[in-house]
C-alpha positions in Angstrom: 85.4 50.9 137.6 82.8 53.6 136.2 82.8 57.4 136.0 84.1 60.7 134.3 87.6 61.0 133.8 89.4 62.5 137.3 87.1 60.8 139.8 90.1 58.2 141.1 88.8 55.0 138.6 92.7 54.2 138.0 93.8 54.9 142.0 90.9 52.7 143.4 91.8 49.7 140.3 95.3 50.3 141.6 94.3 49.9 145.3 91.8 46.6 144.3 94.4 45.2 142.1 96.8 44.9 144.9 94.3 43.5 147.9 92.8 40.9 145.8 96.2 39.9 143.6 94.3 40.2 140.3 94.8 41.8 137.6 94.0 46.3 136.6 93.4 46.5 132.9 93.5 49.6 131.6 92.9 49.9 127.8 95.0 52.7 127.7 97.7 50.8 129.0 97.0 47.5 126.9 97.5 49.9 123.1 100.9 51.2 124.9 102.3 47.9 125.6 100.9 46.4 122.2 102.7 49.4 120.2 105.8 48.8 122.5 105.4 45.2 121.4 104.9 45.6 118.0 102.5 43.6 117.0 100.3 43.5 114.3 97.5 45.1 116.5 99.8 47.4 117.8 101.0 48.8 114.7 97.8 49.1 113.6 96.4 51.2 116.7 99.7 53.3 116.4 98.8 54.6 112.9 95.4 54.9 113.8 96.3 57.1 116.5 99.5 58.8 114.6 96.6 59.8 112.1 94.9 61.8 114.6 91.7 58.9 114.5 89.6 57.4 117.4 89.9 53.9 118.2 86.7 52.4 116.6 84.7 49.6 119.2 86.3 46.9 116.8 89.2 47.6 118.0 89.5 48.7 121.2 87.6 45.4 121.6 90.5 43.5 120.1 92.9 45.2 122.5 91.1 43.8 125.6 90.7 40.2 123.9 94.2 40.5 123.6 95.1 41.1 127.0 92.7 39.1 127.9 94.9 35.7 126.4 96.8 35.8 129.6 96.4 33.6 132.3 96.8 36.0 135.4 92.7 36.9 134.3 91.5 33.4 135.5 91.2 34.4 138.8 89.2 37.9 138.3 90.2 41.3 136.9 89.3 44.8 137.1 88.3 46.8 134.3 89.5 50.7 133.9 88.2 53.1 131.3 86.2 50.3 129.3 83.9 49.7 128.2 83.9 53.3 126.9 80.2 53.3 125.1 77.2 50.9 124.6 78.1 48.9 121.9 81.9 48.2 123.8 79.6 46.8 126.8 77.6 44.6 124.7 80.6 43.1 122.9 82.4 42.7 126.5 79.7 41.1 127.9 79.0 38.5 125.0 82.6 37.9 124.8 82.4 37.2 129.0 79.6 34.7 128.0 81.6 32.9 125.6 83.9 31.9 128.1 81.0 31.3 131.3 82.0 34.5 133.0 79.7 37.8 133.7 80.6 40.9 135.9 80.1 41.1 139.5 80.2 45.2 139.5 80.4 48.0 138.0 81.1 50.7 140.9 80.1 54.2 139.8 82.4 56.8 141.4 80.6 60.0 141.8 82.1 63.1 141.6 80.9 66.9 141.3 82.1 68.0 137.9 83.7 71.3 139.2 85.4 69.3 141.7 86.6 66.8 138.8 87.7 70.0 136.6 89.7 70.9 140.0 91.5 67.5 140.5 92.8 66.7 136.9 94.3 70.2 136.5 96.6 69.6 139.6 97.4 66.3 138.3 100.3 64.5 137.5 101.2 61.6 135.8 104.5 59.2 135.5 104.9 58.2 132.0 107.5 55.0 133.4 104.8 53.3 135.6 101.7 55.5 134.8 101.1 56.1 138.6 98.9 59.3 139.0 99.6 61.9 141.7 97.6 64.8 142.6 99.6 68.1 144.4 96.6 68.5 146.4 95.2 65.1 147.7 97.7 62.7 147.0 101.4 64.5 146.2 104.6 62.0 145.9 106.9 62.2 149.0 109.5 64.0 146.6 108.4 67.1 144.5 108.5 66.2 140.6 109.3 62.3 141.6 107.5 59.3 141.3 107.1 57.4 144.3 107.3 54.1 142.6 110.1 54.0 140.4 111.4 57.0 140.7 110.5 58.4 137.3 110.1 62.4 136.6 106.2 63.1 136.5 105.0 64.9 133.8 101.6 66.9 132.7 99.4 65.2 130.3 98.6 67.8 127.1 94.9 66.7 128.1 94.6 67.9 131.1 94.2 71.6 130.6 90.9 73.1 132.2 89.5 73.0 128.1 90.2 69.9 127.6 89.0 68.6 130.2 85.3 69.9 129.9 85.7 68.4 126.6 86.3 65.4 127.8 83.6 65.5 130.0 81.2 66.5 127.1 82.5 63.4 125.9 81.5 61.3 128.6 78.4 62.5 128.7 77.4 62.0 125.2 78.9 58.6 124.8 80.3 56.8 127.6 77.3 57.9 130.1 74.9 55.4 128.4 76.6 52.5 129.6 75.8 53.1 133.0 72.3 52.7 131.9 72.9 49.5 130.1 74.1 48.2 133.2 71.9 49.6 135.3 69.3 47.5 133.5 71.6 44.5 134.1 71.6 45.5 138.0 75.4 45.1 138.7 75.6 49.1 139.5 77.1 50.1 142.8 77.3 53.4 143.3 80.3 54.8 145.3 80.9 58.6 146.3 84.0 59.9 145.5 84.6 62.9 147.4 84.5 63.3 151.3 87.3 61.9 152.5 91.0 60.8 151.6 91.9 57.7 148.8 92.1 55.7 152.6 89.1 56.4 153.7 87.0 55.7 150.2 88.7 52.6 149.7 87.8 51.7 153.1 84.0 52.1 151.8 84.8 50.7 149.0 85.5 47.3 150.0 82.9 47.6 152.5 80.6 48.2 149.2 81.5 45.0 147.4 81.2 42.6 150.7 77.4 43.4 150.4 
């Protein structure tokens, strides 16, 4: 799943993950559990990020290897928020090679950036379960609850209307030349993300990948 940050990459993984009963890796997710763990990687990403540093390819990398040791990816997976720049893509894909796999998509979700800058500053998260709810689009059935487990929601110290263009200054510099490396590689579906409800694009979607 491709595209700025706020255009529903970790909804729609969500909503794939649970149709097709594989797998939503999120890399984000993968360095929580690791420092949770406390492993060696873990520990290492903790002071990284404790020291106010970004997480270099290398290791990044080494997260999703490391998630990737478990057997639920046999069947297929679905990747959320990496790779995150060119040289992440080209380690991902050699590393698919090595074990005879390759991606089937990468589904570009397209969304105006005001409209983006809109979405993430009514958003809110659930730090238990990290499900995402938005108080416009997609609001949990109980204000300040999480429809899942029940957790209290809370608002991310990046979502702010500054960060968030910086963010997306971000994504421009760095993560937006992946697309063109797979592009080139012609796995790139693109997918509107506005127009209708999370129903409605997930129906198109799906319909998207049967072709």
């Amino acid at each position: 799943m491709f595209g700025p940050p706020g255009v529903g990459k970790g909804t729609y993984a969500k909503l794939l993950s649970s149709k097709f009963h594989i797998p939503h890796i999120s890399t984000g997710e993968i360095a929580r559990d690791e420092i949770s763990s406390g492993t060696p990687l873990g520990l290492a990403v903790k002071d990284l990020i404790a020291s106010g540093q970004l997480l270099s390819d290398d290791v990044v990398t080494a997260l999703v290897k490391e998630r990737f040791k478990r057997g639920d990816v046999l069947r297929g997976f679905i990747m959320d928020g990496y790779p995150r720049t060119a040289p992440q893509a080209k380690s991902f894909d050699s590393y698919l090679g090595e074990r005879g796999w390759k991606l089937d998509a990468v589904v570009n979700i397209k969304v105006d950036e005001e409209e983006i800058i809109n979405r993430i500053v009514k958003r809110f998260t659930c730090p238990k379960c990290h499900a995402i709810y938005n108080i416009e689009y997609w609001p949990p059935k109980h204000s300040g609850k999480c429809d899942v487990c029940g957790g209290d929601l809370i608002k991310r110290s990046d979502e702010s209307d500054t960060a968030i263009r910086k963010r997306l200054e971000v994504y421009h510099d760095v993560t937006e030349p992946v697309l063109a490396y797979y592009k080139a590689a012609g796995v790139v579906k693109d997918m509107s993300g506005t127009g209708g409800g999370v129903e409605e694009n997930f129906g198109k979607l799906l319909q998207l990948l049967e072709k």
